[in-house]
C-alpha positions in Angstrom: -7.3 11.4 -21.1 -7.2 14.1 -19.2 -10.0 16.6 -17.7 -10.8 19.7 -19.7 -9.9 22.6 -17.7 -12.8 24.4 -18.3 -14.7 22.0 -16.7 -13.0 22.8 -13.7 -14.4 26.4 -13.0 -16.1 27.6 -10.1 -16.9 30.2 -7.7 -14.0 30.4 -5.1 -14.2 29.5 -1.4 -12.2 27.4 1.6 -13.8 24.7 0.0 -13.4 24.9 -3.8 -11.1 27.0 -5.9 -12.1 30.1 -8.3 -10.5 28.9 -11.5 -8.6 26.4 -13.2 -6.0 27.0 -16.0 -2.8 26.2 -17.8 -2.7 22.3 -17.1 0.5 20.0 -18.3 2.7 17.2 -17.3 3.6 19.6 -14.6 0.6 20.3 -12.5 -1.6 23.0 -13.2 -2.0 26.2 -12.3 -4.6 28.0 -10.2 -5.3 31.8 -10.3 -8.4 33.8 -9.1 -10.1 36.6 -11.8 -9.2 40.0 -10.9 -12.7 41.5 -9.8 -12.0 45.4 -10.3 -9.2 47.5 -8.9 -9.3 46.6 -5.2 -9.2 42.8 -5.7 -6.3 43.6 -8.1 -4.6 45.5 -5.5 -4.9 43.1 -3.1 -3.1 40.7 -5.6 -0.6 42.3 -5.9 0.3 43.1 -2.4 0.1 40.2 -1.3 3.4 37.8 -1.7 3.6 34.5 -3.6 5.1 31.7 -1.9 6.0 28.0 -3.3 6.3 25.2 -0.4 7.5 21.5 -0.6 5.9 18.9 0.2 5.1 15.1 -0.8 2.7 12.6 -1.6 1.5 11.0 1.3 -0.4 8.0 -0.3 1.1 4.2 0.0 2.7 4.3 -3.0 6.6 2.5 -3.8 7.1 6.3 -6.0 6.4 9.4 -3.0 6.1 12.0 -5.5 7.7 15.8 -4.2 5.4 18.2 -5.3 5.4 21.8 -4.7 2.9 24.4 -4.1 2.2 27.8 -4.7 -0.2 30.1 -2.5 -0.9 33.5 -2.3 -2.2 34.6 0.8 -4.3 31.6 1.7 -5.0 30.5 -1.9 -3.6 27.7 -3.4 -2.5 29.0 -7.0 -0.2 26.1 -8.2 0.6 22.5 -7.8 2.7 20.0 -9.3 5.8 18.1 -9.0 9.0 19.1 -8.0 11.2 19.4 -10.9 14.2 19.5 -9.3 14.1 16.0 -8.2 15.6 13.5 -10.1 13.3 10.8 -10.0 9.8 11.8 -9.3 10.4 15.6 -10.8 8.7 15.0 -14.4 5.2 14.6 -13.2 2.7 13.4 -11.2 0.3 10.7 -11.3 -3.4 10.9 -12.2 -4.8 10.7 -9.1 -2.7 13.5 -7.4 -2.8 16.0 -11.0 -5.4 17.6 -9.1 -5.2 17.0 -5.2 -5.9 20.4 -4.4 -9.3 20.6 -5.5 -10.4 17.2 -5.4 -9.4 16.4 -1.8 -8.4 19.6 0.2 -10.9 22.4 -1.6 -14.0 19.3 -2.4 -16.6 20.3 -1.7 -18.1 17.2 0.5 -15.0 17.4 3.0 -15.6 16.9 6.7 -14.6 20.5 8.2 -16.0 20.6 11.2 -16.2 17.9 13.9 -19.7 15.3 13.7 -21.6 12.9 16.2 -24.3 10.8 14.6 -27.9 11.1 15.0 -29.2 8.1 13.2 -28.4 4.3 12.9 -25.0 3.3 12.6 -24.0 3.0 8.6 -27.1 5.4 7.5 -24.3 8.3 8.1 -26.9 10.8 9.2 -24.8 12.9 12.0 -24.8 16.4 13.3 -22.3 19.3 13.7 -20.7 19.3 17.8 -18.2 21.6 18.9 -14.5 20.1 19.1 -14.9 20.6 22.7 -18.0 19.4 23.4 -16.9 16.3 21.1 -13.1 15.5 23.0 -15.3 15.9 26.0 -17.9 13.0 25.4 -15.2 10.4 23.5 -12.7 11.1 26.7 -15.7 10.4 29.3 -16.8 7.2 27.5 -13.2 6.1 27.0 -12.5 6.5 30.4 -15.6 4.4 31.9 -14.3 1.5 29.2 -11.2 1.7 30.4 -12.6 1.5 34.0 -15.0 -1.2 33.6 -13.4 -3.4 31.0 -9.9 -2.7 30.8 -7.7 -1.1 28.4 -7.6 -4.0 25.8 -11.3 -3.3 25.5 -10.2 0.0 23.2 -8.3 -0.9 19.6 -7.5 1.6 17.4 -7.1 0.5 14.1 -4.8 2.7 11.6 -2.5 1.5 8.1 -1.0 3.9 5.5 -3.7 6.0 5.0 -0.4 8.5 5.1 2.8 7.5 4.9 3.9 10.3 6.9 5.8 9.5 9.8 4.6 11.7 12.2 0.4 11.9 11.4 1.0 8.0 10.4 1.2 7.0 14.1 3.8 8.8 16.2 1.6 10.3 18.2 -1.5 8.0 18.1 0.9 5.4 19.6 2.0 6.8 22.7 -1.8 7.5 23.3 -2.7 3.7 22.7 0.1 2.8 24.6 -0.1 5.1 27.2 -4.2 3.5 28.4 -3.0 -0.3 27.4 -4.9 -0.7 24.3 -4.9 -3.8 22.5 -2.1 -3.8 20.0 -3.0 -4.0 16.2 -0.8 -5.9 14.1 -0.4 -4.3 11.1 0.8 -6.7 8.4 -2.2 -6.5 5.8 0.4 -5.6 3.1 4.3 -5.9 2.8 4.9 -8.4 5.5 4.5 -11.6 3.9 6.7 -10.0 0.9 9.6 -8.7 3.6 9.3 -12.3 6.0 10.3 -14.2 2.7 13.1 -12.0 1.6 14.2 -11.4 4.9 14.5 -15.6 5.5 16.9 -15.2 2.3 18.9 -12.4 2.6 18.9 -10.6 6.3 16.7 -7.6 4.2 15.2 -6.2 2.2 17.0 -3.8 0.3 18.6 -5.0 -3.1 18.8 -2.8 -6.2 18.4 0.8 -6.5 15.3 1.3 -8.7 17.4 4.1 -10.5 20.0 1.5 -11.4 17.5 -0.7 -13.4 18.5 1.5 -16.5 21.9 -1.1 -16.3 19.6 -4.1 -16.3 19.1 -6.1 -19.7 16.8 -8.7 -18.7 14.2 -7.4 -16.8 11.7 -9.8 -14.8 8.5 -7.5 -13.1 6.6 -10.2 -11.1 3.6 -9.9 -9.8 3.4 -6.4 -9.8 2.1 -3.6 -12.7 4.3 -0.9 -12.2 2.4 1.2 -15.3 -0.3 1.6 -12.6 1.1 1.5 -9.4 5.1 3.0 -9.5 5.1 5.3 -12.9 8.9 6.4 -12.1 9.9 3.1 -12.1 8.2 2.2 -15.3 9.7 5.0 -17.6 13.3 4.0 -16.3 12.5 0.3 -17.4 11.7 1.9 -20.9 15.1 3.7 -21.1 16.3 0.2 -20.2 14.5 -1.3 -23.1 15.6 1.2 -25.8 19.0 0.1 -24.4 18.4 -3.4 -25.1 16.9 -4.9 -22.3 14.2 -7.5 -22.3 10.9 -6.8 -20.1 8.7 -10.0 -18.8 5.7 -10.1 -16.9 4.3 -13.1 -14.6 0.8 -12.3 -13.5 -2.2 -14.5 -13.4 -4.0 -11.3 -14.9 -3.1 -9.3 -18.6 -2.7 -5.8 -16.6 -1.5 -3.2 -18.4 2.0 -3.6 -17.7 1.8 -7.4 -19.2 0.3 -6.4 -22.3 3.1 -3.6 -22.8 5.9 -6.5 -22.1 7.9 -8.6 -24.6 6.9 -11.8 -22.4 4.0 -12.3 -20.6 4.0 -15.0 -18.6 0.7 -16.1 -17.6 0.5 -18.5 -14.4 -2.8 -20.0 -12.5 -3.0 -17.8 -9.0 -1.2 -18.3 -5.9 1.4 -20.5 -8.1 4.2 -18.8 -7.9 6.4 -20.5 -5.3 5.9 -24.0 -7.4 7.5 -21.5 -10.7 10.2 -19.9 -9.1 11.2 -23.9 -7.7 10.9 -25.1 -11.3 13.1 -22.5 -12.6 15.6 -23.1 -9.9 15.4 -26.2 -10.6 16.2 -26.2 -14.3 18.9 -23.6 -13.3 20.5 -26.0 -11.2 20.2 -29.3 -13.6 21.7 -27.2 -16.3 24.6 -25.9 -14.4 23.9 -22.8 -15.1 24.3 -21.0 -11.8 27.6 -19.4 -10.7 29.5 -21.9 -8.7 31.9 -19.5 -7.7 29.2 -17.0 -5.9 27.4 -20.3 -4.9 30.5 -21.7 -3.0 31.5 -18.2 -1.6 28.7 -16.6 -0.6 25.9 -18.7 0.0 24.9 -21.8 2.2 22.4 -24.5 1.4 23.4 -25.2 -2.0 22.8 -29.5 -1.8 19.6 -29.1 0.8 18.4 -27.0 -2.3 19.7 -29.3 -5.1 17.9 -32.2 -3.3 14.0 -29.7 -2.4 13.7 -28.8 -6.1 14.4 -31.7 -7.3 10.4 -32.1 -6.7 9.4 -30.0 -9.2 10.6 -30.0 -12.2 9.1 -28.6 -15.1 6.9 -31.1 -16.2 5.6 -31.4 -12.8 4.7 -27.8 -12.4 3.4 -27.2 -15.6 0.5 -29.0 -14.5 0.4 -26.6 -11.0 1.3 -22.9 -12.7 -0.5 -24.2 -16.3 2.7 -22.3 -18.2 4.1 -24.9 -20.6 7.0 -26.9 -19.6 8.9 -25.5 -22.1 8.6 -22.1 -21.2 9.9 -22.5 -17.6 13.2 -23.8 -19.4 13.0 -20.9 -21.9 12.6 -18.1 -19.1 15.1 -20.4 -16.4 17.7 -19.9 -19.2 16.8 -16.9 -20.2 17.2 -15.2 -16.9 20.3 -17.3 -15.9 21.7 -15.8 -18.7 20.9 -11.9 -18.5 23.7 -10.2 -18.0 22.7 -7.9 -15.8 19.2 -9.9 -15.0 16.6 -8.2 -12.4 13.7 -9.5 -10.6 11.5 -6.1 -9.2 9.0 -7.5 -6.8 6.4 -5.5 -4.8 3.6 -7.1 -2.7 1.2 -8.3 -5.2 2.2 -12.5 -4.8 2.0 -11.8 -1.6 -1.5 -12.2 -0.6 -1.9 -15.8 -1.6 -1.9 -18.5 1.2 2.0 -19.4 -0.2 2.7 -15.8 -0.3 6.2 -15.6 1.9 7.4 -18.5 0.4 6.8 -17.0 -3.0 9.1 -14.1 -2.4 11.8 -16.9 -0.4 11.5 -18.6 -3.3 12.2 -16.0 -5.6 14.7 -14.0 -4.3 17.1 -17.1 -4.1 17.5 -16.5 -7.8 19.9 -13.5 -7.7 22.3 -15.5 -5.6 22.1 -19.0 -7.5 23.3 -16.7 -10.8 25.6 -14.5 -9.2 23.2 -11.7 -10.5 24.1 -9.8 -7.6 27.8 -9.0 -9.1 26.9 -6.7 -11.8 24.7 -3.7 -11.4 21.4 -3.3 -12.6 21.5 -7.1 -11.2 19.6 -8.7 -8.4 16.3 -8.0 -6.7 14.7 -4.6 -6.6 12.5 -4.5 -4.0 11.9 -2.2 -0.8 14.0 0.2 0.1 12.6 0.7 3.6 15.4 -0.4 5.7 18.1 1.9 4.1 15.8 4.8 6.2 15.8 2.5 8.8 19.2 2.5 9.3 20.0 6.1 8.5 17.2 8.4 10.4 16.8 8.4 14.3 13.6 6.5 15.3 13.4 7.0 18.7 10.6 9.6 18.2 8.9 8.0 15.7 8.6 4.9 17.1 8.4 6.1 21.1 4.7 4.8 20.9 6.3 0.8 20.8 8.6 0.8 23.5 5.7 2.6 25.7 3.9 -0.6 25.1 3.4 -3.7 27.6 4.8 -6.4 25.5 2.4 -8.8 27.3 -0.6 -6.9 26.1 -2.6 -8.4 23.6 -2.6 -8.5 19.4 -5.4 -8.9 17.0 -4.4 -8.7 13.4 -5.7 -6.5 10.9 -6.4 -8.3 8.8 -9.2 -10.4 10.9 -10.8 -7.1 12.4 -14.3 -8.6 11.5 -13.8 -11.5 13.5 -12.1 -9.3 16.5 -15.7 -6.9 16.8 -17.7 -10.5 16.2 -16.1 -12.7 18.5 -18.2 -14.1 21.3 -15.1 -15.5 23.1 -12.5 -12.3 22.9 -12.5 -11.4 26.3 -12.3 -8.3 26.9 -14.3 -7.6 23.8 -14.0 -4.7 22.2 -15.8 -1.8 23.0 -13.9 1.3 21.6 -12.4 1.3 18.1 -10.6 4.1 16.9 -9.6 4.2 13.1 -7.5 6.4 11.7 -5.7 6.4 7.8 -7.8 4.0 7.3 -11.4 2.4 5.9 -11.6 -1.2 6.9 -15.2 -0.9 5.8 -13.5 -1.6 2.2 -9.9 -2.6 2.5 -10.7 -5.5 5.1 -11.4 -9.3 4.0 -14.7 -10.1 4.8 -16.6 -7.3 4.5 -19.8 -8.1 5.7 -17.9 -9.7 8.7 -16.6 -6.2 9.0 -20.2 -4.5 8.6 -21.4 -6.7 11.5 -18.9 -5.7 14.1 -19.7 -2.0 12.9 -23.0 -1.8 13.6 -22.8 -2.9 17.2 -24.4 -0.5 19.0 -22.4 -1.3 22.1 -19.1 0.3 20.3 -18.0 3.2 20.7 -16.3 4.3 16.9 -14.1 7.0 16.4 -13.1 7.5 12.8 -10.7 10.3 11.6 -11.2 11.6 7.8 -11.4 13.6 5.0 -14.8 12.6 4.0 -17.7 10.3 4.6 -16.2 7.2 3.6 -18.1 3.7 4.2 -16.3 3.3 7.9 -17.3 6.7 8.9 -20.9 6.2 8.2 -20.7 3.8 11.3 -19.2 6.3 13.6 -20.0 8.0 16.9 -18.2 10.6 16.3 -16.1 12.1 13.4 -13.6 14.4 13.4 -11.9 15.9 10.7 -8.4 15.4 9.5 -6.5 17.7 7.6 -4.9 17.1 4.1 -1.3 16.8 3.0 -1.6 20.3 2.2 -2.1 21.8 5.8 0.3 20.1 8.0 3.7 19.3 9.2 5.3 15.4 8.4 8.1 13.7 7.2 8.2 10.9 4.2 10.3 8.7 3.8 9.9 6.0 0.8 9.8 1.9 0.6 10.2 2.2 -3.3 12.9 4.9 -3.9 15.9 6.6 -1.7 14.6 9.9 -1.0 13.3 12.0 1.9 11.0 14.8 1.7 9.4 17.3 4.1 6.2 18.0 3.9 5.5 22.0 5.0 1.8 23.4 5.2 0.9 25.2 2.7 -2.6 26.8 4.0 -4.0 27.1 7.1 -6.2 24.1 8.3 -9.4 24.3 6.6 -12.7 24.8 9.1 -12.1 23.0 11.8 -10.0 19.9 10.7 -6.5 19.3 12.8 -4.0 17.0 12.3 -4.3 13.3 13.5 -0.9 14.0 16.1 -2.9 16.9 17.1 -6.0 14.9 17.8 -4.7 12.5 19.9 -2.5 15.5 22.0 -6.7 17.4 22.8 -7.8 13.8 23.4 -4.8 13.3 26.3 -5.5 16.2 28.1 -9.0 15.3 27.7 -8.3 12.6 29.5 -6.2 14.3 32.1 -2.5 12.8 30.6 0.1 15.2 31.3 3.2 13.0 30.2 6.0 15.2 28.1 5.9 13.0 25.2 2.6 14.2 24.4 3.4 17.9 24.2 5.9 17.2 21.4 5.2 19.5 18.2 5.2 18.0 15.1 8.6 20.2 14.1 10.0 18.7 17.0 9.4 15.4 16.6 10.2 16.0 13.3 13.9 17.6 13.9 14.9 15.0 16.5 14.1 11.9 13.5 16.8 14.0 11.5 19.1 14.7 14.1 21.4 11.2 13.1 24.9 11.2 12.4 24.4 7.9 10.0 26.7 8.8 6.5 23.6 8.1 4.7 22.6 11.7 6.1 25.4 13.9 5.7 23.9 17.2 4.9 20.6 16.0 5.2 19.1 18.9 7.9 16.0 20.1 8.4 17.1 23.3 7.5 17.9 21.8 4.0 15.2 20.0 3.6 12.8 23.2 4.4 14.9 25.2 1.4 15.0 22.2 -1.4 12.2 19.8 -0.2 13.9 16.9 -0.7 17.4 15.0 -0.6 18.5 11.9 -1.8 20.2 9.4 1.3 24.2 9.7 0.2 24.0 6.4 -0.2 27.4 4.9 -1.8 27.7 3.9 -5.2 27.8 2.2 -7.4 25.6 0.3 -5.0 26.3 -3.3 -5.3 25.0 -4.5 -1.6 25.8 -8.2 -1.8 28.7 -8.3 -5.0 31.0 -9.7 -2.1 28.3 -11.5 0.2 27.4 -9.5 3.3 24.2 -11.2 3.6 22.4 -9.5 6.9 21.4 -12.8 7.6 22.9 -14.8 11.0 25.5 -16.5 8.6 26.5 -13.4 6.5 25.6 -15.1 3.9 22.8 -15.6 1.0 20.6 -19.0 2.7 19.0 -21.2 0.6 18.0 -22.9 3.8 17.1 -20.8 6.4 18.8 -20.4 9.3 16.2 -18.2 10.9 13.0 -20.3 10.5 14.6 -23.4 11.3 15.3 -21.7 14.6 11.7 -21.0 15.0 10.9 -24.6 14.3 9.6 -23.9 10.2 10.6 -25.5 7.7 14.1 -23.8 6.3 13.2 -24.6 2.9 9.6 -22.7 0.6 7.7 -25.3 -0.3 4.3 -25.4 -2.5 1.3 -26.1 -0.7 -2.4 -25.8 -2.2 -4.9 -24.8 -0.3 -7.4 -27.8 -0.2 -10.8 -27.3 -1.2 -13.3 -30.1 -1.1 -15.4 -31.3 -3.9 -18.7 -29.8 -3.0 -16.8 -26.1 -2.5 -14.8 -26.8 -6.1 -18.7 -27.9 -7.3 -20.4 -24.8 -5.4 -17.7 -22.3 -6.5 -15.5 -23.2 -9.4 -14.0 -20.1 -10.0 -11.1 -19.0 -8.5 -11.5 -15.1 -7.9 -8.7 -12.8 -8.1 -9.5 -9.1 -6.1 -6.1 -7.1 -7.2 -5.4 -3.1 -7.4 -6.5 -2.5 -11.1 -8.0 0.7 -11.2 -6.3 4.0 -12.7 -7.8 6.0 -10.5 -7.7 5.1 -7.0 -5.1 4.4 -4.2 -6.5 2.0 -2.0 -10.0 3.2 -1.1 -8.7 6.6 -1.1 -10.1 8.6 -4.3 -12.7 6.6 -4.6 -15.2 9.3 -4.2 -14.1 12.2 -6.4 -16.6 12.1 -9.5 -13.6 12.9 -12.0 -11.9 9.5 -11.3 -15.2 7.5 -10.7 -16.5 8.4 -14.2 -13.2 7.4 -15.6 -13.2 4.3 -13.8 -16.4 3.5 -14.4 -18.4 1.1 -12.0 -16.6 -2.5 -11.0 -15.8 -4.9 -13.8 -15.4 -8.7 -13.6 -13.0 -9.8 -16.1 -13.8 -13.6 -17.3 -12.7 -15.9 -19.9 -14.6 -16.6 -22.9 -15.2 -19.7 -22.1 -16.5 -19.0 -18.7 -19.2 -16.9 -19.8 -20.5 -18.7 -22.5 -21.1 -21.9 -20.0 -22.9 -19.4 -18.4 -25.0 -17.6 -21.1 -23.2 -14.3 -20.3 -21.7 -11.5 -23.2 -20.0 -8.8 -22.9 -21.3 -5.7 -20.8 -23.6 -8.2 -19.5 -24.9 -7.3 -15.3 -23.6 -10.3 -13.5 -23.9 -11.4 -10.1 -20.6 -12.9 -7.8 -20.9 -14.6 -5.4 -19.8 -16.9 -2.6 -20.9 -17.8 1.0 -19.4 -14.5 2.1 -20.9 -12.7 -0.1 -22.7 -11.1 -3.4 -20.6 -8.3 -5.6 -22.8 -6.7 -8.8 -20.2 -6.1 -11.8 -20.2 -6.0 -15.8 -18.6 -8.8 -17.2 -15.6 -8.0 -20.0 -14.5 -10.9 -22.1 -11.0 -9.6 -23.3 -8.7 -12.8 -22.9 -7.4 -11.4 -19.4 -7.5 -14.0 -17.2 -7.1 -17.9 -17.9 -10.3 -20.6 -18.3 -11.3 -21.1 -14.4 -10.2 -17.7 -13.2 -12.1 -14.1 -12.8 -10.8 -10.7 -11.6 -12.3 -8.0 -9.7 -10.7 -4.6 -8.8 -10.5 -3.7 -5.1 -11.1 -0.1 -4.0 -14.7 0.7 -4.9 -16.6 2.1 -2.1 -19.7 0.1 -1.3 -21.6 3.2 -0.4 -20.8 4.3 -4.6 -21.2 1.1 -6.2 -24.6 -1.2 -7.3 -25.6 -3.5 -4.6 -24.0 -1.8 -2.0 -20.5 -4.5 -1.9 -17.2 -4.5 -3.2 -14.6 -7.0 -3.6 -14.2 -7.5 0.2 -17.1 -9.3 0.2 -16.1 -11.9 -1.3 -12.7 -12.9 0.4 -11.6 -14.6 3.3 -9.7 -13.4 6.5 -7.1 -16.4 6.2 -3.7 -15.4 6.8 -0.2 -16.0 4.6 2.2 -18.5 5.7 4.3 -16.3 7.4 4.5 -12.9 7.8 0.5 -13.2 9.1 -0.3 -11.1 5.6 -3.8 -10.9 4.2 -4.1 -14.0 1.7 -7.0 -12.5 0.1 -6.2 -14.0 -3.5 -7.5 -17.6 -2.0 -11.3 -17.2 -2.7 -14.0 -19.3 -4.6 -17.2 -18.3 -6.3 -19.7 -18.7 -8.6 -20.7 -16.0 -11.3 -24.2 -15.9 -12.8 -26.1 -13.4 -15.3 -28.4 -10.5 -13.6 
C-alpha cells in the first residue's frame, strides 16, 4: 500500500523537503507553501526546470526518471513517460528517492573521522582538507612500508553508473598497485555457464517476450526484482501464453504462475539434464537446428543418459512425471522462453546450472521463432556498441601480475595470517560488505582490526561505515553526472544533476581526483571531468548508436541502442562461441582442462554436519523494499518490511515445538540470526528461507543472513555460492 501523503510533511531544508502532494503511478509531486507575497514572488521568478536521469541501483529494469526543480528545490519526481519500457512507473523503493535518500534526514553531508571503537560509529565532523590530508599521509607510509598490494579497495554496484561505479576509482588503484578485487559476487557464475554454451550472453529482447507462449521464469521473481519485465509477461499471458516458475521458494512470482515447479536447492543442473534428457529420448528436439547449428549432439545423448527422470526425482524431489510433463511441454511451445537472471547461481553447481539450461533453446530450435530462446543479460550488446576505453582505462593501467582476492572471501582476505602483504588499507565504495558478504562475522573480525586503515564512501551510516576511519560523503543520483547503461533492457540513459551537491558530499570520481593530488599524482587521466569521460564512451561509430549523442541524450534522457529487428540473434547459428556454433560440449572449458560437459555434483556433508544442522537454509532477495542493503534504513520501507522472517515448513516447526509468529533462533557454526517463523507452505520439508538485506545495526540480535553462510565459491565463474549452508532452528 502505499504511504499517505500527509504523512510526508515537514518543514523544508537541504535536508528534508517542505511538502508532499499529488502522489500516482507517476511519481509525486513536491511544492513548497507560499509564505506571503515575497516568497510568492520569488516563486514565480524563479524558472522551473525538468532534468533526466536514471536509476542507479543493480537492477535488470534502470528506470529513467525525471526531475523537476525550481531554484534548488526538488518539486517533482517520477518516471519518464516517454520511454517505452520503463515510462509507466517506478518501483516502490525509488516512488520517493528524493526524500528518503537525497533530502533524509540522517545523511552523511559533511566529511567524519571516528572517535570511538571501530563498529560503535561514534565519529566527528573534519574538514575535507584536513581529512584527504591524513588518508593521503597514511596511504603513503603503507605504500612505503608494505607495498601497494597492502591497500584493496573494495567496491560492487552500489551504482551502476559507469563513471561514479569505478572509472575513476580504477586508475587510482591502479595507478599505486593495489591489490586487485575480483568482482564476481553476482552474475559471473550465471554469464561463465551461458558463455560455455553460446559465445554470450545476449539472447531475447525482454520486449519481445510479449511473442512468447510458453514462458519458463527460473530461478528468478521478476514481480519483485524486474516489474517491466513482469507486466509484458502478463500481456503475453492474456495472449495465450503459459507462465511456470521453478524455485525452491513460493515467491510471489510462483504463486501468481500457472506452474510452479518446486525443486530442492542447488538442484537445478540435475533438472535441466532430466529434461534434456526426456527431450532427447522422445525425439522431440529439432534435428534440423541440431545438425546445422550446433556441435556435441552424441557427447550429449550419451551425459544425460545419467539422469533420467526417475533418477532425478529422487535429487530435485519434483515427481518424475512432471519433468516429462514440463520437458514436453516446453519442447513444444511454440515460441518457448527460458528468462534467467542470477538467482541459481549462487549454489555450489551454479555455472553449470545456467550451461545446462541454456542448451535447451538450441536442442528445440527455440531460437528460430521470436519471442523464443533465452532472455537473459543484455550487457554485451553495450559492450559492443559504446567506446570503453574511458571507462575501463583503470584495467589496462593495471600490472597483470599484481595480485587478486575475491570478493566474495573479503573476511578471510582482512583475517588471514598467511596473506603476505596483509592488508592494511581498505577502501570501500558502492558497497557494504558488512551485510552483503558471506560470513559475516568473518567480515566483522577483519573490520575491527585496529591496524586498518578503512575508508568507506556513503550516503549514510550503514554497518561498514561504523568501522571506518574516516567517512566521506557521497552524493546521490540526484546531484551528479554518469552514464547507465542496462544488463536487463536495451536502453541508455544520462543521468544530469539536478541540485547542487548537498553539504559537503562529492562524487566518488571526484573523491578519488582530491585524493590523487593529495597524494602528489599529476597523470592526465586523473583530470578528466565526468562530462568528458562521459562524451568520449559515446563518441562510437558502432550502428547500434546512430544518433545516439550526448547532445541527444541531454534533450530526451534516454535512447534505445538501434538494434536490428526483428532480433533473432542465433535463427541461422552465429554462435560467438570458437566454432560459431551452439556447443553442447564445450570447446572453451575443455581447452582449460574442465570438463566440456555440466554435470551434478552435491556438495558432501558428513553425518554429524547433516545431524548438527539438518536444514538446508536458503538466504535469497525477498524483501519488497530493499535493493541489496541499500534502503534498508529508511523507516517507510522497514515498517513495511517488517523485521526478518524465517519461512519453514509445517512440519519443521512442529518437530520443533514452534507456531507461527513464534521468536526463533538460526543457527550454525558461523553464526546466530533472530527471526519470526511463518508457516505458509513456502518452502519444502527440510528447507528454511531467510531474506538477505537487513542491516545488522537495525535488526534483533545484531545479525543478518550473512551470518550464516559460507564464503565457498561456484564452480566456475568464482561466484558467491551462498545458497550451500546448514543449520539448525530452535524456539526463543
Amino acid at each position: 500500500m502505499e504511504p499517505d501523503p500527509q504523512e510526508h510533511r515537514g518543514g523544508i531544508s537541504r535536508r528534508k523537503f517542505i511538502h508532499l502532494g499529488l502522489h500516482s503511478y507517476a511519481g509525486f509531486q513536491l511544492a513548497p507553501p507560499l509564505l506571503g507575497s515575497l516568497a510568492f514572488l520569488e516563486a514565480c521568478s524563479t524558472p522551473v526546470k525538468t532534468i533526466h536521469g536514471a536509476c542507479y541501483h543493480d537492477c535488470p529494469d534502470t528506470c529513467s526518471w525525471t526531475v523537476t526543480t525550481q531554484g534548488e528545490k526538488v518539486t517533482g519526481f517520477g518516471p519518464n513517460s516517454a520511454n517505452p519500457y520503463t515510462g509507466n512507473s517506478l518501483c516502490s523503493k525509488m516512488n520517493f528517492f528524493p526524500q528518503e535518500v537525497t533530502f533524509h534526514p540522517d545523511r552523511i553531508l559533511t566529511p567524519l573521522k571516528r572517535v570511538g571503537p571501530k563498529g560503535k560509529g561514534t565519529f566527528a565532523p573534519i574538514s575535507w582538507e584536513q581529512a584527504l590530508t591524513e588518508v593521503a599521509t597514511k596511504l603513503s607510509t603503507i605504500i612505503q612500508e608494505k607495498g601497494g598490494e597492502a591497500v584493496m579497495p573494495y567496491s560492487f554496484a552500489g551504482t551502476e553508473g559507469l563513471v561514479q561505479n569505478n572509472a575513476m576509482g580504477s586508475r587510482f588503484f591502479a595507478r599505486i598497485g593495489a591489490t586487485r578485487l575480483a568482482r564476481t559476487i553476482c552474475g559471473d557464475a550465471a554469464f561463465a555457464g551461458v558463455n560455455a554454451v553460446n559465445g554470450g550472453s545476449t539472447g531475447v529482447l525482454p520486449q519481445d517476450i510479449i511473442h512468447s507462449r510458453y514462458i519458463i521464469f527460473w530461478g528468478t521473481n521478476p514481480v519483485l526484482s524486474n516489474q517491466h519485465l513482469w507486466s509484458l509477461a502478463q500481456q503475453a499471458r492474456k495472449q495465450g501464453a503459459k507462465l511456470v516458475v521453478i524455485d525452491p521458494f513460493l515467491s510471489q512470482t510462483a504463486a501468481q504462475a500457472d506452474w510452479h515447479i518446486q525443486l530442492y536447492p542447488g538442484t537445478d543442473t540435475a533438472l535441466a539434464l532430466a529434461l534434456i534428457n526426456v527431450i532427447l529420448a522422445e525425439e522431440l528436439y529439432d534435428q534440423a537446428y541440431v545438425d546445422k547449428f550446433t556441435t556435441g549432439i552424441a557427447e550429449l545423448r550419451t551425459h544425460v543418459a545419467a539422469y533420467a527422470p526417475d533418477t532425478v526425482a529422487a535429487i530435485t524431489g519434483v515427481d518424475a512425471a512432471v519433468i516429462q510433463q514440463l520437458a514436453r511441454e516446453y519442447a513444444q511451445g511454440n515460441p518457448a522462453l527460458i528468462r534467467v537472471l542470477i538467482g541459481m547461481e549462487h549454489q555450489a553447481n551454479g555455472a553449470s546450472a545456467f550451461q545446462a539450461v541454456a542448451m535447451l533453446p538450441a536442442l528445440t530450435g527455440a531460437w528460430q521463432q521470436l519471442g523464443g530462446g533465452l532472455l537473459h543479460f543484455t550487457f554485451d550488446l553495450f559492450g559492443e556498441a559504446l567506446n570503453w576505453e574511458r571507462i575501463t582505462l583503470g584495467d589496462t593501467l593495471q600490472n597483470p601480475a599484481t595480485r587478486t582476492v575475491n570478493m566474495v572471501q573479503i573476511g578471510r582476505a582482512l583475517t588471514d595470517p598467511a596473506l603476505s602483504p596483509a592488508i592494511h588499507a581498505l577502501f570501500v565504495y558502492n558497497s557494504n560488505p558488512a551485510v552483503i558478504a558471506p560470513n559475516q562475522n568473518l567480515v566483522r573480525q577483519g573490520l575491527e582490526r585496529e591496524d586498518l586503515l578503512t575508508v568507506v564512501l556513503e550516503h549514510f551510516l550503514t554497518d561498514t561505515a561504523r568501522y571506518a576511519d574516516y567517512v566521506f560523503p557521497a552524493t546521490s543520483q540526484l546531484e551528479h553526472w554518469d552514464l547507465l547503461t542496462s544488463w536487463g533492457q536495451t536502453y541508455i540513459n544520462l543521468n544530469q544533476p539536478a541540485i547542487p551537491p548537498l553539504g559537503e558530499a562529492k562524487p566518488n570520481s571526484e573523491f578519488f581526483r582530491l585524493l590523487a593530488a593529495a597524494m602528489g599524482f599529476t597523470e592526465e587521466y586523473f583530470g578528466e571531468s565526468d562530462v568528458e569521460i562521459i562524451k568520449k564512451t559515446l563518441d562510437s561509430k558502432h550502428p547500434y548508436m546512430a544518433g545516439i549523442t550526448f547532445d541527444y541524450l541531454q534533450e530526451k534522457g534516454w535512447a534505445e541502442l538501434q538494434l536490428p529487428r526483428p532480433w533473432l540473434p542465433f535463427a541461422e547459428g552465429n554462435f560467438a562461441t570458437p566454432s560459431g556454433k551452439c556447443e553442447f560440449v564445450s570447446s572453451q572449458l575443455t581447452a582449460q582442462g574442465l570438463p566440456g560437459l555440466p554435470a551434478y555434483r552435491p556438495v558432501a556433508y558428513s553425518e554429524e554436519e547433516i545431524k548438527t544442522y539438518p536444514l538446508h537454509c536458503l538466504t535469497i532477495k525477498s524483501t519488497c523494499g530493499f535493493l541489496n542493503s541499500s534502503h534498508a534504513n529508511v523507516d517507510r520501507l522497514r515498517k513495511e518490511e517488517g523485521g526478518p522472517v524465517l519461512d519453514i515448513h509445517q512440519q519443521d516447526a512442529a518437530a520443533r515445538g514452534i507456531v507461527d509468529g513464534d521468536s526463533v533462533k538460526v543457527f550454525n557454526a558461523n553464526g546466530v540470526v533472530s527471526a519470526t517463523a511463518r508457516i505458509r507452505r513456502k518452502v519444502k520439508p527440510g528447507v528454511v528461507c531467510l531474506p538477505q538485506g537487513f542491516w545488522s545495526s537495525l535488526v534483533a540480535g545484531n545479525a543478518s543472513a550473512n551470518a550464516l553462510t559460507n564464503d565457498c565459491l561456484t564452480d566456475m565463474g568464482e561466484g558467491a555460492a551462498l545458497q550451500e549452508n546448514r543449520v539448525q532452528v530452535a524456539k526463543g
